[in-house]
C-alpha positions as CSV (number, residue, x, y, z in Angstrom):
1,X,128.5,144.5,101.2
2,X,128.2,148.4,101.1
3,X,129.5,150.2,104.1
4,X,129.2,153.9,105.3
5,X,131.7,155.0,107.3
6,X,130.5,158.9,109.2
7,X,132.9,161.1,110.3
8,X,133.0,164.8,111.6
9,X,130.3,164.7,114.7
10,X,131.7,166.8,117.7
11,X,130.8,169.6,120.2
12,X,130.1,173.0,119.1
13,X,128.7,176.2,120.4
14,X,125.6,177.7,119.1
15,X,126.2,179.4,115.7
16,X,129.4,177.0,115.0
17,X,129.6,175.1,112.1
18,X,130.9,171.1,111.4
19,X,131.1,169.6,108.3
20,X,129.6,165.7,108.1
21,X,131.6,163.4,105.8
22,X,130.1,159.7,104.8
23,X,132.9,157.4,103.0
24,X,131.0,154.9,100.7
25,X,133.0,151.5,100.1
26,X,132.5,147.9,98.5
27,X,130.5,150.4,96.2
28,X,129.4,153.1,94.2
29,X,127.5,156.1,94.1
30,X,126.5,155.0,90.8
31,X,124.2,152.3,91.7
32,X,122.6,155.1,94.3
33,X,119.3,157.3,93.2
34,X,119.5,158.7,96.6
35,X,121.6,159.2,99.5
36,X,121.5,161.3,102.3
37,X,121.1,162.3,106.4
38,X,118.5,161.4,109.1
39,X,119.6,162.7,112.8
40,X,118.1,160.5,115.6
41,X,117.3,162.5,118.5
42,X,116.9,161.5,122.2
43,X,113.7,159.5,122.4
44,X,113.3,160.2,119.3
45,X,112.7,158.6,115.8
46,X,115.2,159.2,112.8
47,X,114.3,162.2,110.9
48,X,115.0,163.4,107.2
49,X,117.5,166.0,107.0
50,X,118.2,166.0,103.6
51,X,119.1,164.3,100.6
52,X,120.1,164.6,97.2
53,X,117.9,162.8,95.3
54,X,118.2,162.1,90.9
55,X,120.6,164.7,91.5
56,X,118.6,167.1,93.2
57,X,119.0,168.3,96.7
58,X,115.9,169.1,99.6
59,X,116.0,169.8,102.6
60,X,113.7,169.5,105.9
61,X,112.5,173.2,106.7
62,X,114.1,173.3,109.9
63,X,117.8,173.3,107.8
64,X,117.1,174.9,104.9
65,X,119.7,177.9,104.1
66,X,121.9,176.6,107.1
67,X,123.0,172.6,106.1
68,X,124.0,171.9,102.2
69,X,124.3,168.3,101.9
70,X,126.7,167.4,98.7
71,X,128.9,164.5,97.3
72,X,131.7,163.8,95.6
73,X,131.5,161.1,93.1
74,X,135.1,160.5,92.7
75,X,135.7,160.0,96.2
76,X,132.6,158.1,97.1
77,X,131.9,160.6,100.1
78,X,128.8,162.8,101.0
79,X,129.1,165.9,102.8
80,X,126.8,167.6,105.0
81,X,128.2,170.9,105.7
82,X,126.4,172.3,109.2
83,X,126.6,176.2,109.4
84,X,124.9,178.5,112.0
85,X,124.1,175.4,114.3
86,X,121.7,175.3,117.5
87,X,120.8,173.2,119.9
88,X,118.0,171.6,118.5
89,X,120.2,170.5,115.9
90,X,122.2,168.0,118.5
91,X,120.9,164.6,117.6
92,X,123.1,161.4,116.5
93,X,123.3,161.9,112.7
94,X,123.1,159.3,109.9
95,X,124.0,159.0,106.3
96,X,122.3,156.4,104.4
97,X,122.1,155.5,100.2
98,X,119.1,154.1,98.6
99,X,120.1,151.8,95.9
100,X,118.1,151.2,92.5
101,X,117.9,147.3,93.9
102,X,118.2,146.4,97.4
103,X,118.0,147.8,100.7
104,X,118.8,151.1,102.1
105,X,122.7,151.4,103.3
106,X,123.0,153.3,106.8
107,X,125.8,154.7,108.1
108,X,126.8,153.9,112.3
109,X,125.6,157.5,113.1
110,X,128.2,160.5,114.4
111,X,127.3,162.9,117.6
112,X,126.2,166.3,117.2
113,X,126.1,168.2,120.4
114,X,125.7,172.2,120.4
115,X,125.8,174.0,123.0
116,X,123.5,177.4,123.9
């Protein structure tokens, strides 16, 4: 079965940047019209971050012209590359493909904290 393997969560200060990797295996991006990040925060429900979707990428407004989310087919990974990060953006990050047959694939979510 498809797995997503997250990578790249850690602490930063306000303004810092991480970059988000998600390793696909047992498949392949090919069989994927979508994939891309929900962050989960406290108490909270799992929220679109972005995606890239038919080869198009949107982003929620809170992001947009701060987080590029991008993949690389060859290597089966997405990217989600974090710049000028705040606090609100500390939440417990997911990636996650949407097949053309089956059910959505979800990554084990990585840590985002950023500090004021």
């Amino acid at each position: 079965q498809v797995q997503l393997d997250e990578s790249g969560g850690g602490l930063v200060q306000a303004g810092g940047s991480l970059r988000l990797s998600c390793a696909m295996s047992a498949d392949t991006f090919e069989n994927y019209n979508t994939l891309g990040w929900f962050r989960q925060a406290p108490g909270r429900g799992k929220d679109l971050v972005a995606h890239i979707s038919f080869g198009r990428a949107s982003y929620v407004d809170s992001v947009r012209g701060r987080f590029t989310i991008s993949k690389d087919n060859a290597k089966n990974t997405m990217y989600l590359q974090m710049d000028s990060l705040k606090p609100e953006d500390t939440a417990v990050y997911f990636c996650y493909a949407d097949p053309r047959v089956g059910p959505r694939a979800w990554g084990q979510g990585t840590q985002v904290t950023v500090s004021s």
